[in-house]
N, C-alpha and C positions, 0 to 999 in steps of 0.2 A: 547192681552190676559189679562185677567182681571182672578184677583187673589183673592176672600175676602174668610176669615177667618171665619168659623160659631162661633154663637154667642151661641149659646148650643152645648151641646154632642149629637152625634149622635147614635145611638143604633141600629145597622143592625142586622136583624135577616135571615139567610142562612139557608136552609136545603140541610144538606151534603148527599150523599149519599156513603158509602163506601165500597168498594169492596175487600175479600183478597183473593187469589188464592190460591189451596188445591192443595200442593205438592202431588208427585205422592208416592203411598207408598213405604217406606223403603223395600227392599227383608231378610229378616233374612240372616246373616251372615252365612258363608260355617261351616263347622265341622273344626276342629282343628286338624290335624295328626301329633303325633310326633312316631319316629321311632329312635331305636336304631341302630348303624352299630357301625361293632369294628373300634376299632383305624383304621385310613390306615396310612401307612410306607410308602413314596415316597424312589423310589429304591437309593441305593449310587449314587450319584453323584461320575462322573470317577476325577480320580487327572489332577488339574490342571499344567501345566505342562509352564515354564517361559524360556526361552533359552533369555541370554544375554550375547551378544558376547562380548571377553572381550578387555577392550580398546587397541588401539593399543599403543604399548610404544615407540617411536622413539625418538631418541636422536634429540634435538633443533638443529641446524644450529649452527657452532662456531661463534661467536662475533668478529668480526675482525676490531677490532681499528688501523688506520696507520695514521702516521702524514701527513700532505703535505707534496711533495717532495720541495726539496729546488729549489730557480730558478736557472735557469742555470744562468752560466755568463755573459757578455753582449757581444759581440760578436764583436772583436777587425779588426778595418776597416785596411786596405791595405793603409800602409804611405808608399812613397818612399821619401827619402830622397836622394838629388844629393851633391855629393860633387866636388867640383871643385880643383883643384891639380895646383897650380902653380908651 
């Protein structure tokens, strides 16, 4: 592919032809109706009504600190002792 550069400006001449499309017509906007009505009052709302049951009170568990018992004593073996009698 061979690449050269012109050596003058080039001057193109195009005949455009353009085309724009004709939106469809707009319809006139409806009538505008405003209407009074009285206040409305939505009816009382009934009472709400909360039931909480009330806590239970119960006395905690007593705390019952006891020292170790002490160890027994150690447990005293069976000595005979023989005496001999002359």
């Amino acid at each position: 592919m061979i690449q050269l550069k012109p050596e003058k400006c080039i001057d193109r001449i195009e005949k455009l032809e353009i085309k724009y499309l004709k939106p469809k017509p707009i319809e006139p906007p409806g009538d505008l109706i405003i209407t009074e009505e009285g206040d409305y009052q939505p009816p009382e709302a009934p009472p709400i009504i909360i039931r909480i049951p009330p806590e239970e009170h119960c006395d905690p568990k007593p705390l019952v600190i006891r020292e170790r018992p002490p160890q027994p004593p150690k447990v005293i073996p069976t000595k005979e002792i023989i005496m001999y009698v002359i």
